[in-house]
C-alpha positions as CSV (number, residue, x, y, z in Angstrom):
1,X,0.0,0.0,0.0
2,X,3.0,2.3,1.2
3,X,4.5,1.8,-2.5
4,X,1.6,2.2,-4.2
5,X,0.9,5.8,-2.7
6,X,4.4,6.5,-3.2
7,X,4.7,5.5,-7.1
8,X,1.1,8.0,-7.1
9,X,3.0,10.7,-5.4
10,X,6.3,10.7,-7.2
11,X,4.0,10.5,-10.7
12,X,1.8,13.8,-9.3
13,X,5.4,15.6,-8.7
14,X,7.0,14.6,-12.3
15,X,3.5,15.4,-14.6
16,X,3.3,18.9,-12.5
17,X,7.2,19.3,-13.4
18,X,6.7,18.9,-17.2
19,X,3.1,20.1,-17.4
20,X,5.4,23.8,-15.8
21,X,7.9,22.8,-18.2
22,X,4.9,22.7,-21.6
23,X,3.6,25.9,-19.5
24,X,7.0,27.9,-19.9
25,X,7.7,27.1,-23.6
26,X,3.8,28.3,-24.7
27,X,3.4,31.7,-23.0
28,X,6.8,32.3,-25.4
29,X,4.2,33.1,-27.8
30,X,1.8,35.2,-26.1
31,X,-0.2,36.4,-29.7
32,X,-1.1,32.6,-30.3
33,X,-2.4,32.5,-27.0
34,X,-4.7,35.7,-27.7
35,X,-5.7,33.8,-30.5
36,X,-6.6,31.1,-29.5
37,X,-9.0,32.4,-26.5
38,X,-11.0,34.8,-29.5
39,X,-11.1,31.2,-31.7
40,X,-12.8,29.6,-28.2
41,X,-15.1,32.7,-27.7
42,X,-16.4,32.6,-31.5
43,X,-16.9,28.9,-31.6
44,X,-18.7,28.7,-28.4
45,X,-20.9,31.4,-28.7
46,X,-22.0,29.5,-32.3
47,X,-22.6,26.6,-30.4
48,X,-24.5,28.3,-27.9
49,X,-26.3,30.1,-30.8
50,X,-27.7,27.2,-32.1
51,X,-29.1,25.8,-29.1
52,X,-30.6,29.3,-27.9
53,X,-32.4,29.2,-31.5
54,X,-34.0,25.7,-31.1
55,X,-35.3,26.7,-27.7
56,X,-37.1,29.8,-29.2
57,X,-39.3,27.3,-31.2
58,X,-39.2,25.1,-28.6
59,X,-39.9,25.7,-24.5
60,X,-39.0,22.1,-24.1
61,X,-36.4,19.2,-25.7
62,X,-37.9,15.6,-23.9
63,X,-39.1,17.7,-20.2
64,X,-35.4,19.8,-20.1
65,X,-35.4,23.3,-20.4
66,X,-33.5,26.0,-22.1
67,X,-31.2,26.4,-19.0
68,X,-31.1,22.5,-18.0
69,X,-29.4,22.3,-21.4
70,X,-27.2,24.8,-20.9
71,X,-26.1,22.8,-17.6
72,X,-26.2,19.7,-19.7
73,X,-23.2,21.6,-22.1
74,X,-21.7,23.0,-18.8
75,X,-20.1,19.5,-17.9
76,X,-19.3,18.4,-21.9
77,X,-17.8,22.2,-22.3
78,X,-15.6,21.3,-19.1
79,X,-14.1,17.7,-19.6
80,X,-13.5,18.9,-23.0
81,X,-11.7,21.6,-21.6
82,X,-10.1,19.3,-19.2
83,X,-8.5,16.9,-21.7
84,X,-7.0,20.1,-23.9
85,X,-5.2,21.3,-21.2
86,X,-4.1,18.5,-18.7
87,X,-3.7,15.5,-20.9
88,X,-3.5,16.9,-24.5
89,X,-0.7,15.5,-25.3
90,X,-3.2,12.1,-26.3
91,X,-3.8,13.9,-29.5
92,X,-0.3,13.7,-30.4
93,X,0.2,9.7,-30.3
94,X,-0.5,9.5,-34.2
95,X,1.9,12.0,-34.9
96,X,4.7,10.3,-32.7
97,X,4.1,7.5,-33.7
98,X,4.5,8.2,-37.7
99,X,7.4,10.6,-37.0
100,X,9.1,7.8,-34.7
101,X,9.1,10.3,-31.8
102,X,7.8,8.1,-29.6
103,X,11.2,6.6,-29.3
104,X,12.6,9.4,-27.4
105,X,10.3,8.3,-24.7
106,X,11.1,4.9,-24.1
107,X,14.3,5.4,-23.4
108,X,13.5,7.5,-20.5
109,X,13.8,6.7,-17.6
110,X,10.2,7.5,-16.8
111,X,6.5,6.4,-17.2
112,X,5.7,6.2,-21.1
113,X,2.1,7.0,-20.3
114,X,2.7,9.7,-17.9
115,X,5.1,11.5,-21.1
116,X,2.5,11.1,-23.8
117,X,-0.3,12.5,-21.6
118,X,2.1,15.8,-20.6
119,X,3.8,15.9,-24.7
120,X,1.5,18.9,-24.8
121,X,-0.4,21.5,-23.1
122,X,-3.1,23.7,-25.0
123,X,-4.6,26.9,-23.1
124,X,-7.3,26.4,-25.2
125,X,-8.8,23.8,-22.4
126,X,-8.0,26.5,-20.0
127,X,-10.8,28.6,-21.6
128,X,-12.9,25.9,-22.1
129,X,-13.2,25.1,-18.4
130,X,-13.4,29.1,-17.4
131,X,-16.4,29.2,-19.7
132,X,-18.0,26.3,-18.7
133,X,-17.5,27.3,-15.1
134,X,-19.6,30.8,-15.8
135,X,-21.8,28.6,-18.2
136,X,-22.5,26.8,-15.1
137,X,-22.9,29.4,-12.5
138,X,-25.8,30.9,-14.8
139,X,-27.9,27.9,-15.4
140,X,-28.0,26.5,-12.1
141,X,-29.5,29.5,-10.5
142,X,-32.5,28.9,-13.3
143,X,-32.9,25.6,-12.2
144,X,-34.3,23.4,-9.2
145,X,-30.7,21.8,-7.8
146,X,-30.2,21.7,-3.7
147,X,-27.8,24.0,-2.8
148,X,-25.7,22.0,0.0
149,X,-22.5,20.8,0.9
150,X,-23.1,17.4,0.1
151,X,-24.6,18.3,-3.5
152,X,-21.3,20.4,-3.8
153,X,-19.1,17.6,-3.3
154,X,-21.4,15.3,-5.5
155,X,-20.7,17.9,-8.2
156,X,-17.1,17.3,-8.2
157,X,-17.5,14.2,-8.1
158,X,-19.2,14.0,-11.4
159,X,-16.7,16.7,-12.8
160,X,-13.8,14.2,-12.0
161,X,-15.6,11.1,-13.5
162,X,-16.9,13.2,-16.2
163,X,-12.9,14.2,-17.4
164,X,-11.6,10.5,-16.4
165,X,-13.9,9.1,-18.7
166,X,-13.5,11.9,-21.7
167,X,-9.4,11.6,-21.3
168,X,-9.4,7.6,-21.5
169,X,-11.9,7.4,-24.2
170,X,-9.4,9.8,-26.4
171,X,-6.4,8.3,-25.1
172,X,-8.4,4.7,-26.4
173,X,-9.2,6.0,-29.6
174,X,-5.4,7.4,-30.2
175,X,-3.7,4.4,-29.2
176,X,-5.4,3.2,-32.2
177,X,-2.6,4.6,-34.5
178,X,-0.6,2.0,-33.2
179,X,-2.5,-0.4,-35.6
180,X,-3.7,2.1,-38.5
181,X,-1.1,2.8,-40.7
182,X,-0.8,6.4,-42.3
183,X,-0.2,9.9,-40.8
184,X,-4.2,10.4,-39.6
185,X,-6.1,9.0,-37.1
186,X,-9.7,9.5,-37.2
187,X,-11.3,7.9,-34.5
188,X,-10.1,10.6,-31.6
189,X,-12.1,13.0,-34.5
190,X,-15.1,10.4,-34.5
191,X,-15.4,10.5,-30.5
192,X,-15.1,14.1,-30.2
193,X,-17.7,14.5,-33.0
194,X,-19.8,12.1,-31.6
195,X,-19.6,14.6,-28.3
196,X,-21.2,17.1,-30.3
197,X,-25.0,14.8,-30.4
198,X,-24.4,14.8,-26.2
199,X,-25.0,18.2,-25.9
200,X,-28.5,17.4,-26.1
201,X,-30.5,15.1,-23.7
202,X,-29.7,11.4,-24.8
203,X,-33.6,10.8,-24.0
204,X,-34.2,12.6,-27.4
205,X,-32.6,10.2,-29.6
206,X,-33.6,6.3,-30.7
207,X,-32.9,3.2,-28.4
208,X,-29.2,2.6,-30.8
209,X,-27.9,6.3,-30.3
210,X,-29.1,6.1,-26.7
211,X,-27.1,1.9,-26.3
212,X,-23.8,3.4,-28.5
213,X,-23.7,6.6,-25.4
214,X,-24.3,4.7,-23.0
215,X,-22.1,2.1,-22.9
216,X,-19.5,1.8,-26.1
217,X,-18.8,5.7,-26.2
218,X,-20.2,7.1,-22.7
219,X,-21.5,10.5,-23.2
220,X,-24.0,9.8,-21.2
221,X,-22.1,9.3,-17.8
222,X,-20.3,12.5,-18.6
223,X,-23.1,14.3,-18.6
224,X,-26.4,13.2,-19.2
225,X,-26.5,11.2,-15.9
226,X,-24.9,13.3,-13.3
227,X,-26.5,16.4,-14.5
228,X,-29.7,14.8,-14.4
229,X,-29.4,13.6,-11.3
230,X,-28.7,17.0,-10.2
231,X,-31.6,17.9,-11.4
232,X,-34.1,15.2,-10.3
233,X,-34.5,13.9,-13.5
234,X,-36.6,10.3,-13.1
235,X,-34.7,7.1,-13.8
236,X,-31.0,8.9,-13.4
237,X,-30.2,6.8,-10.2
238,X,-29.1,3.2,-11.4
239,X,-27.1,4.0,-14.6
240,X,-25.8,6.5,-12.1
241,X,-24.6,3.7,-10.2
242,X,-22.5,2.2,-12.5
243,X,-20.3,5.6,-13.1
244,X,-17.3,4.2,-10.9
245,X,-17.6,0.8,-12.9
246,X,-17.5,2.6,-16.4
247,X,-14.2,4.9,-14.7
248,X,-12.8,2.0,-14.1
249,X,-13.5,0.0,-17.2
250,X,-12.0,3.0,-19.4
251,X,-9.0,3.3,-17.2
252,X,-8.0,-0.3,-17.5
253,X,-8.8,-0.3,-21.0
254,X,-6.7,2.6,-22.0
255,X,-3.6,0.9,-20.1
256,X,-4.3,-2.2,-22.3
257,X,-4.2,-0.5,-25.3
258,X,-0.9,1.4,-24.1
259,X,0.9,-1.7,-23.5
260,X,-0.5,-4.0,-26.4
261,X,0.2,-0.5,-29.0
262,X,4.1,-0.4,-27.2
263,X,4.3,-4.0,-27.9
264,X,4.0,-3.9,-31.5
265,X,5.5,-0.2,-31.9
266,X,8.3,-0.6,-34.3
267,X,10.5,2.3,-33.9
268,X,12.1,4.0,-37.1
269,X,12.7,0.9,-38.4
């Protein structure tokens, strides 16, 4: 037990040394960073745009409202925001793969997972979160959640599972690249895409969309579920049950596809 919690320590110290390190070498180039946040701003307020123009014509989507939407984005707006600028460096796997720059890593004397997922740091998930964060504090004030310290700490809770299972279901779909040969790998593309339908309440869509969220890609423990529990949505308790299990599930998953893609990683050669 005493080794385990040390291994966990000594991996916190080392991915807040290079995540500093990726922090250093970005704010170099302060104009892209300027950028970047008026790209965010743009793109989220289109997004928000569109939903704010469907509930014009429509009070209601399935029994949520305008602003339990909104609360419904919240969580997607902050995991995705959470995997850009913690653990962005799972978009690069493709491209170190194909430019054999994955070999640098393996002959450190350090965690290969723990390098790929701190290979790169985007402030563009930095904005994401602080906009999801006001996104948040707006809606909730329009809707009927208990205000206490245990619903507080529930909320956490759900934001935590919410970016565990966002970052290994990218990671998953990167690790791909280890079997696909050519310079692209779609499939990170496809999940994020896919994230774009969760915005929405999943009980909208037919039983196969509502199956493929559920359980294959899980949108829905991100934040159909925990927001809906939140809200005293009918039904949300049982899948809610299972959000520990799915963490888990993904985690060990993305490990096995780490190890198996390593195994048959051959280098420049």
């Amino acid at each position: 037990m005493k080794s385990i919690l040390f291994t966990c320590r000594h991996n916190l110290k080392l991915y807040g040394r290079l995540q500093i390190m990726n922090i250093r070498s970005i704010t170099q180039y302060r104009a892209d960073f300027f950028l970047m946040l008026c790209f965010t701003l743009f793109s989220q307020l289109c997004s928000l745009s569109v939903i704010g123009i469907i509930y014009t014509n429509i009070p209601q989507i399935a029994g949520w409202t305008l602003w339990e939407t909104l609360l419904l984005y919240s969580f997607l707006l902050f995991s995705e925001g959470s995997v850009n600028f913690f653990f962005q460096g799972s978009w690069k796997i493709a491209e170190m793969i194909n430019l054999a720059d994955l070999d640098r890593f393996l002959i450190r004397p350090l965690p290969v997972g723990l390098q790929l997922l701190t290979a790169r740091i985007d402030f563009d998930g930095l904005h994401k979160m602080f906009l999801a964060t006001v996104l948040f504090l707006l809606s909730q004030g329009h809707c009927n959640i208990c205000r206490t310290p245990g619903t507080l700490l529930l909320l956490l809770f759900f934001l935590a599972e919410a970016c565990m299972i966002r970052t290994c279901m990218i990671w998953i779909a990167s690790c791909a690249s280890f079997w696909i040969e050519g310079s692209k790998n779609s499939l990170n593309f496809l999940v994020i895409s896919l994230g774009e339908l969760a915005k929405y309440p999943l009980s909208i869509y037919p039983f196969p969309l509502r199956a493929l969220f559920g359980y294959l890609i899980p949108y829905a423990f991100v934040s159909f579920y925990p927001v809906g529990y939140l809200l005293g949505k009918p039904g949300m308790t049982p899948s809610l049950w299972l959000t520990p299990v799915i963490c888990l599930i993904f985690f060990f998953l993305s490990r096995v596809a780490l190890h198996a893609g390593l195994k048959r990683y051959e280098s420049a050669t």
